[in-house]
C-alpha positions as CSV (number, residue, x, y, z in Angstrom):
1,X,-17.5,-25.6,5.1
2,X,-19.1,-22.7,4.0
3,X,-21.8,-23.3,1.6
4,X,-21.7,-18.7,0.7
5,X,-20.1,-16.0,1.5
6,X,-21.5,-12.7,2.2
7,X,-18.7,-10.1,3.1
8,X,-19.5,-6.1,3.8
9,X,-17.7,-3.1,4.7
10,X,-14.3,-4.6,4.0
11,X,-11.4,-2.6,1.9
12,X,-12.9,-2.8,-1.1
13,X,-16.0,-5.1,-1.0
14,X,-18.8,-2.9,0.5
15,X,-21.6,-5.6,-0.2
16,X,-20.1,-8.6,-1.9
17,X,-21.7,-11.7,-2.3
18,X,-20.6,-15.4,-3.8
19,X,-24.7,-17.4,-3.9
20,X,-22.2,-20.6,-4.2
21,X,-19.2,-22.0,-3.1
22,X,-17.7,-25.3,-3.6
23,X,-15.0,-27.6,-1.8
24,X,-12.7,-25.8,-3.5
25,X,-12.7,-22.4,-5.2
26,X,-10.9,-20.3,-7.8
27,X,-11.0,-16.6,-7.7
28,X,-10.1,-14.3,-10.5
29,X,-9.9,-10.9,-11.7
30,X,-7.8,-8.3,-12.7
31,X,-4.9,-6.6,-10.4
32,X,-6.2,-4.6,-7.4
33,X,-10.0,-6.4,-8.2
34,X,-10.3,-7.8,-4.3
35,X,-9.0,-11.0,-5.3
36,X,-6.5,-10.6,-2.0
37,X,-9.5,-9.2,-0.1
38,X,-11.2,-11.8,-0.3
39,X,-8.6,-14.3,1.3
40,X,-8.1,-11.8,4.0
41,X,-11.3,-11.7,4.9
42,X,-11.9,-15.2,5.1
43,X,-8.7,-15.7,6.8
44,X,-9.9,-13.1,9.6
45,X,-13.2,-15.5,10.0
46,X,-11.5,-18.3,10.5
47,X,-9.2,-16.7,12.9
48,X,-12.5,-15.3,15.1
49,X,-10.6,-11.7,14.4
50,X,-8.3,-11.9,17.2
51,X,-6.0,-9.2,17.8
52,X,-2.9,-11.2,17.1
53,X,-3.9,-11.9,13.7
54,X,-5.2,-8.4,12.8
55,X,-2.1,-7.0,13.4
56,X,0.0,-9.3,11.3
57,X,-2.6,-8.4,9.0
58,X,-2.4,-4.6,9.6
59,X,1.6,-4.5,9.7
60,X,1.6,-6.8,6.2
61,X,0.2,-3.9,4.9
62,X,2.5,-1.3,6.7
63,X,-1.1,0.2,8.1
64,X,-2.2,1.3,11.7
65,X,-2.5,-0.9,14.6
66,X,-1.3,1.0,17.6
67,X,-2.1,4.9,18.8
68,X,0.5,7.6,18.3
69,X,1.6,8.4,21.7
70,X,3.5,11.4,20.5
71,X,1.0,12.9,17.5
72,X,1.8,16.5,16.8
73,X,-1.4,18.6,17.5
74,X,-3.1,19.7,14.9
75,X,-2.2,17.3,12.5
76,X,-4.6,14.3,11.2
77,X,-3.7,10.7,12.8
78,X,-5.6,7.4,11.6
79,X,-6.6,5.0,14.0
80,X,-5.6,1.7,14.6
81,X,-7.7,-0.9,12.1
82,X,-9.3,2.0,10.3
83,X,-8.1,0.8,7.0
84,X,-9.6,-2.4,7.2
85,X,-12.9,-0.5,6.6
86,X,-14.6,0.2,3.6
87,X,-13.1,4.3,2.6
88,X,-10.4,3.1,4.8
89,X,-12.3,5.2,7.9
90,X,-15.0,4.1,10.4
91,X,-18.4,3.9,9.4
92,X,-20.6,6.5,10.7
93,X,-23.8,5.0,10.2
94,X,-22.5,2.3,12.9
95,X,-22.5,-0.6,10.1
96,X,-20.5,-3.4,11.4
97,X,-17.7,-5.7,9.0
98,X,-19.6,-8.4,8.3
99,X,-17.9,-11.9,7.0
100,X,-19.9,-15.5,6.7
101,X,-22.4,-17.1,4.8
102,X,-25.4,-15.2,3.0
103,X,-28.5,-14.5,5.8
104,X,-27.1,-16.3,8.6
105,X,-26.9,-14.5,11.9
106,X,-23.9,-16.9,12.9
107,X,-21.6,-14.5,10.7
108,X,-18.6,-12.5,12.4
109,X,-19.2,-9.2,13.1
110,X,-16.6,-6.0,14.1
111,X,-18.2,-3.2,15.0
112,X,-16.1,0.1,15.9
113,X,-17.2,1.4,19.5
114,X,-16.8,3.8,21.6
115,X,-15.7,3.4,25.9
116,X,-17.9,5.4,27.8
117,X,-19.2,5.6,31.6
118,X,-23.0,5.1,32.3
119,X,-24.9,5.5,35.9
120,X,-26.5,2.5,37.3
121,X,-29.2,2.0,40.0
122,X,-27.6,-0.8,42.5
123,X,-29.9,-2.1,45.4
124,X,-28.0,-4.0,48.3
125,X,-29.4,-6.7,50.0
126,X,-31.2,-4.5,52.7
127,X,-32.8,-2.4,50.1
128,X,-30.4,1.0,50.0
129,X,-30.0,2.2,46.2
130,X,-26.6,4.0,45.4
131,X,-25.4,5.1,41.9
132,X,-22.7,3.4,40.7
133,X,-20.9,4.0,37.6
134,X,-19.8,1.2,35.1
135,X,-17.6,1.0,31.4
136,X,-19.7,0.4,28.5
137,X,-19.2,-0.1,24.8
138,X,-21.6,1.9,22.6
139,X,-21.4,2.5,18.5
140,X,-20.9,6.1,17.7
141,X,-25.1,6.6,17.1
142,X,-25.7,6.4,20.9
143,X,-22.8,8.9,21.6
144,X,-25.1,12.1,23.3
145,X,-23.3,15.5,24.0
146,X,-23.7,14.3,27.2
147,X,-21.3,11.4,26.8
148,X,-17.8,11.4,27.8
149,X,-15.8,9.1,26.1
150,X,-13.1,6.8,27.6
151,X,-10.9,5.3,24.5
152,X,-12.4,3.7,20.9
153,X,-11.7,0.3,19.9
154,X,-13.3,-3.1,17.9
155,X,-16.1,-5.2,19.5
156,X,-16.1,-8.6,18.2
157,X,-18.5,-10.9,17.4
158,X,-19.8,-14.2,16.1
159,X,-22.2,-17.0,16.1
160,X,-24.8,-13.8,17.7
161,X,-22.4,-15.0,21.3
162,X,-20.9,-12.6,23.8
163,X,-18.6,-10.8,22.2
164,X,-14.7,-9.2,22.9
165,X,-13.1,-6.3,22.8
166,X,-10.0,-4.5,21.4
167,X,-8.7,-1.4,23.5
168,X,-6.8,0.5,21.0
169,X,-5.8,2.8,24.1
170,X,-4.0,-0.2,25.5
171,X,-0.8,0.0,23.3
172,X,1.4,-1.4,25.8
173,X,2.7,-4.9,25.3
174,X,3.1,-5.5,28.7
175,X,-0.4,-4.6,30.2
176,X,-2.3,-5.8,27.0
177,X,-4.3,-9.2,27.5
178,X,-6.0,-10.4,24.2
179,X,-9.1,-12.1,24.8
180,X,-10.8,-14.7,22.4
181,X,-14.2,-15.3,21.6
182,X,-16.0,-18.7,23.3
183,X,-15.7,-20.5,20.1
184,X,-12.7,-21.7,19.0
185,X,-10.9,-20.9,15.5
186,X,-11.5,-23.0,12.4
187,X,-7.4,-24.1,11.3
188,X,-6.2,-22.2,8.3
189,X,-3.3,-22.1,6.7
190,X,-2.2,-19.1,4.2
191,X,0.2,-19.2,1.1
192,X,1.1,-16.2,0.6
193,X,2.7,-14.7,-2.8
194,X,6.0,-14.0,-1.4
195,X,8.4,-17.4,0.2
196,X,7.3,-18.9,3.8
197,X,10.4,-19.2,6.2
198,X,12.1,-22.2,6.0
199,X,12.0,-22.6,9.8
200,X,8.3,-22.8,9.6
201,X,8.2,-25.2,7.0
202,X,10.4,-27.4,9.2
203,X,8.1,-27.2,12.1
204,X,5.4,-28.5,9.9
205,X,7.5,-31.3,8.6
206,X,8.1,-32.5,12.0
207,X,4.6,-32.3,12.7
208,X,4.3,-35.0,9.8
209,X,7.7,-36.9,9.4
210,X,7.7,-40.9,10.1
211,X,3.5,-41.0,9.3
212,X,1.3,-41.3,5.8
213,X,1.2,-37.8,5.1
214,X,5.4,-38.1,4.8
215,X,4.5,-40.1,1.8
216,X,1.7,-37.9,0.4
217,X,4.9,-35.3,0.4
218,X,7.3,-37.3,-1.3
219,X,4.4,-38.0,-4.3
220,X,3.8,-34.4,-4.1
221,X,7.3,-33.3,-4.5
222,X,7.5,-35.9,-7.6
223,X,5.2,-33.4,-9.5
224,X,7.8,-31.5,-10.4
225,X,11.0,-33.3,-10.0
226,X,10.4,-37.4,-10.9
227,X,14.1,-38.5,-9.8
228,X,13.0,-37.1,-6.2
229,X,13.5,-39.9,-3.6
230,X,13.2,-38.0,0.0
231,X,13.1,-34.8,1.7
232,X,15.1,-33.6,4.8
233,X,15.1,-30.7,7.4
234,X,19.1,-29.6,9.0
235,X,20.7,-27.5,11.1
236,X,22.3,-25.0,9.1
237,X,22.9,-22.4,11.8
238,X,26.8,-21.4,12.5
239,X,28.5,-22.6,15.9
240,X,26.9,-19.3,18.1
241,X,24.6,-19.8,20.7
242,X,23.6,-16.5,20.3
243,X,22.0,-17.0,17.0
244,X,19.0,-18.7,16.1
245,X,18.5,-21.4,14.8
246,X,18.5,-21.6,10.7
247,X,17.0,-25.0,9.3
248,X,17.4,-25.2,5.3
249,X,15.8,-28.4,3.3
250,X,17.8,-30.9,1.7
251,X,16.4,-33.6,-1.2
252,X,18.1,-36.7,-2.0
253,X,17.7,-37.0,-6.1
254,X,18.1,-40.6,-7.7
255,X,21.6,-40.7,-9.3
256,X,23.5,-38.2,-7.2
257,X,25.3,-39.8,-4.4
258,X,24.8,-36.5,-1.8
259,X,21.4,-34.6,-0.8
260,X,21.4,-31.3,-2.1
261,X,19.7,-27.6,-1.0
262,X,16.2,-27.7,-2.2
263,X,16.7,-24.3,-2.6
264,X,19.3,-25.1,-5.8
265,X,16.1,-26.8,-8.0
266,X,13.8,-23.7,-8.7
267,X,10.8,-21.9,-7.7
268,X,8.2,-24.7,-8.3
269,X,9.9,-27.4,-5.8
270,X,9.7,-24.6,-3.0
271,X,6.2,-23.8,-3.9
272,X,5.0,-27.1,-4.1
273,X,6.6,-28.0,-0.9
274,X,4.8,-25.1,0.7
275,X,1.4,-26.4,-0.7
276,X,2.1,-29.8,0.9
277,X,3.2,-28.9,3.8
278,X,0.7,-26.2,4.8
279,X,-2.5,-28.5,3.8
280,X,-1.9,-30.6,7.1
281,X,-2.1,-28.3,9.7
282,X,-5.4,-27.0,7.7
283,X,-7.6,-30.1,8.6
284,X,-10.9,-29.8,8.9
285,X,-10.6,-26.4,8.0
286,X,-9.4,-23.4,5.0
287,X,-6.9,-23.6,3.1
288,X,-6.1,-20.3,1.3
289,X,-3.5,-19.4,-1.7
290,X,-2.6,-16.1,-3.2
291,X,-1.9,-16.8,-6.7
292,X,-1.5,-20.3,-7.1
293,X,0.2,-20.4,-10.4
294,X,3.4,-18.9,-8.8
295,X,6.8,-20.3,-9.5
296,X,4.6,-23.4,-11.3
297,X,4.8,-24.0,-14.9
298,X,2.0,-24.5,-16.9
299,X,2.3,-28.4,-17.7
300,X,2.3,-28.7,-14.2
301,X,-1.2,-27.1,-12.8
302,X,-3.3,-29.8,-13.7
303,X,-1.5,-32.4,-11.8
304,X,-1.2,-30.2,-8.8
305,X,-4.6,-29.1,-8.7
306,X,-5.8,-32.7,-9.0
307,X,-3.8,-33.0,-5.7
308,X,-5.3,-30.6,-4.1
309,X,-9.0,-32.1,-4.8
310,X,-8.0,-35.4,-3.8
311,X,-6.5,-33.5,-0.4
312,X,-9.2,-31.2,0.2
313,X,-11.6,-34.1,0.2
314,X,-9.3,-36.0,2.3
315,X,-8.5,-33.7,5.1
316,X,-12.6,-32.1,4.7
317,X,-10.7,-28.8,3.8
318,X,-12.5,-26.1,1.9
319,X,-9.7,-24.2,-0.9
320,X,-9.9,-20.6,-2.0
321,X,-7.3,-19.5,-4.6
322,X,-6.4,-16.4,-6.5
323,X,-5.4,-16.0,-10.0
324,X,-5.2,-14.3,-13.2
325,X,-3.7,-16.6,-15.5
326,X,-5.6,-18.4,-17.9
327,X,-3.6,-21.3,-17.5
328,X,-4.3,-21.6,-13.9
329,X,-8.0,-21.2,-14.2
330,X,-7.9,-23.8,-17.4
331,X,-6.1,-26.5,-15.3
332,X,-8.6,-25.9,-12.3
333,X,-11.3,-26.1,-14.9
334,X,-10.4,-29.9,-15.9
335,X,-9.7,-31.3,-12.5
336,X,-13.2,-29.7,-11.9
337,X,-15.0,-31.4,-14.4
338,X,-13.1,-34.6,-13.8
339,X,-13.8,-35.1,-10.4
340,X,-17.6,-34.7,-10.3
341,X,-17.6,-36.0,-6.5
342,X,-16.0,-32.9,-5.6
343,X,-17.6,-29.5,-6.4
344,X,-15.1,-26.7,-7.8
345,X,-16.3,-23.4,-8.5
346,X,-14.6,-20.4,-10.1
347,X,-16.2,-16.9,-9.7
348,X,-15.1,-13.8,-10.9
349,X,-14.2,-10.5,-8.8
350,X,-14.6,-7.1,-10.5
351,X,-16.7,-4.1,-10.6
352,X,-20.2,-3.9,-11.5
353,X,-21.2,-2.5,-15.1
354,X,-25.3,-1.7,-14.0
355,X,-26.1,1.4,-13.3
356,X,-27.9,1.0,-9.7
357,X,-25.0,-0.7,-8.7
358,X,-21.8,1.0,-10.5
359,X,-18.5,0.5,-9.1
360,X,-19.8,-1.9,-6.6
361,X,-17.5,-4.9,-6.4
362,X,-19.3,-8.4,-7.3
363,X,-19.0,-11.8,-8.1
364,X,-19.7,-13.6,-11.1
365,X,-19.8,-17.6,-10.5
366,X,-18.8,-20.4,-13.0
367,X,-20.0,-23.5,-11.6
368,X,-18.8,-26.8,-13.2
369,X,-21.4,-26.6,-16.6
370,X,-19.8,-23.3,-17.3
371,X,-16.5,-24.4,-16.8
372,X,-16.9,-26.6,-19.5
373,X,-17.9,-23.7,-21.8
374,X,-14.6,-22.2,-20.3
375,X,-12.7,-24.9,-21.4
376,X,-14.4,-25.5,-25.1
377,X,-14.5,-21.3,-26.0
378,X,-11.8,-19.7,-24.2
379,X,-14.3,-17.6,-23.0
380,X,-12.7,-14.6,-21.1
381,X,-13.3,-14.9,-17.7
382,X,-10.3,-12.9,-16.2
């Protein structure tokens, strides 16, 4: 669990910093403050910034991940993973993107690099020297006149390890081989704003069906809907093999004699079904949601994010959320106070007002003894 967070040279958040961080947080700030930034970048640390999940990352965002074979001379082409840097364009100062807690060298690191070829003195085992010439990565401040270079990419690293590379000049499905660092991933899951597919859900009710967590569903699911009595995964697909496979969930409802579509009973069973589902698979690791209060009513919040503490503690998952509705970040702020064995902290993204640092992104934290001021004033804090 990470006890900071130090992020730099990402999008928007050049230097950002959070001093503390609870089991489970609440970020919020205005549209277009970092709020999503700051879930991406924490979902690229956790995922050791393999390539895979860069470019779901990079094509989410309809930006570059591959090289224009075909580019028209002359005219200006942006390369692959540029926009994940701060200006949107590699650094030229060689400044790596840096994501993990505040002064510890165990933080991941990308650096931009250049492929060049360097001469090396090899001696055999009878003494005879020869030249030989070997593929190195360098940052664009050792780059010499003298230097010819091979192809540009990423270099990755974390935990101060051996790091790994990402060729951009290998575009090629076929002859690409992603490599991973030594260490393996921390298990994250990611609700995004938008609906996940239903076939994914599925997969992750299987994964729990028939065991306790079934029943921490069902509970769940009771939030919003008290007549619900059980939850169920079909085949929905039509009779062609060459189609795949469509899964749909069906509920059964005390007092109706059939199941029905779950899609049929509104935006909050569907969101709260994607909260319980994806908290499982995020044991023991981060569990990350892009503006909770979608699809959830107001009266609602309180018993969901009481939920979510009791299952964050459970599973030892640390929770980062996004929002900017007050009655989201009122609902967290009870649950927070409430359960004093857990720690919940709520800092604010936005822009710097000082002078030596204007513009700068930062974070402003409320830790549980100002959330009761929250609570008690209304103070703004969005």
């Amino acid at each position: 669990m990470l006890k900071s967070l130090t992020i730099k040279n990402f999008r928007s958040l050049a230097d950002f910093e959070v001093a503390k961080l609870g089991r489970v947080n609440l970020i919020v700030g205005k549209n277009n403050s970092g709020k999503s930034s700051v879930l991406e970048a924490l979902r690229i640390y956790a995922g050791n910034a393999h390539q895979e999940l860069l470019e779901k990352i990079a094509q989410a965002h309809d930006e570059k991940h591959f090289l224009d074979k075909d580019a028209k001379e002359g005219i200006e082409v942006s390369l692959p993973y540029a926009d994940l840097f701060t200006g949107r364009q590699f650094p030229t100062d060689g400044r790596p993107i840096v994501i993990g807690e505040l002064d510890n060298e165990e933080a991941l690191k990308i650096y931009h690099v250049y492929t060049v070829e360097k001469d090396y003195i090899a001696t055999d085992e009878e003494g005879n020297k020869e030249t030989i010439k070997r593929k190195v990565s360098i940052s664009n401040l050792e780059l010499t006149e003298h230097s010819q270079v091979l192809g540009e990419g990423l270099s990755i690293r974390k935990n101060g390890g051996t790091g790994v590379k990402i060729d951009f000049n290998v575009i090629d499905p076929d002859f690409r081989r992603f490599t991973t660092l030594a260490i393996p991933p921390s298990p994250c899951s990611f609700i995004p704003t938008q609906l996940i597919p239903m076939n994914e859900l599925a997969s992750n009710w299987d994964n729990i069906a028939l065991t306790e967590a079934e029943e921490t569903v069902k509970d769940a699911m009771k939030i919003i809907l008290p007549e619900f009595e059980s939850l169920i995964f079909v085949n929905d697909s039509p009779y062609d093999e060459s189609k795949p496979i469509r899964r749909i969930a069906k509920v059964k409802v005390k007092g109706l004699k059939r199941p029905i579509p779950l899609n049929s009973l509104g935006d909050g069973m569907l969101r709260i079904m994607q909260f319980v589902l994806k908290i499982f698979p995020a044991k023991g690791g981060f569990f990350l949601i892009d503006e909770f209060e979608n699809g959830l009513h107001y009266s609602v919040q309180e018993k969901v994010w009481a939920l979510l503490f009791e299952m964050a503690e459970k599973l030892d998952i640390q929770v980062f959320a996004t929002t900017h509705s007050w009655d989201c970040i009122e609902s967290f702020s009870k649950v927070a106070i409430d359960r004093k064995d857990i720690y919940g902290v709520l800092f604010r993204v936005g822009k710097s007002v000082r002078k030596s640092d204007r513009d700068r992104v930062i974070a402003t934290v409320f830790d549980e003894e100002a959330l009761y001021s929250i609570t008690q004033s209304d103070v703004e804090v969005r």
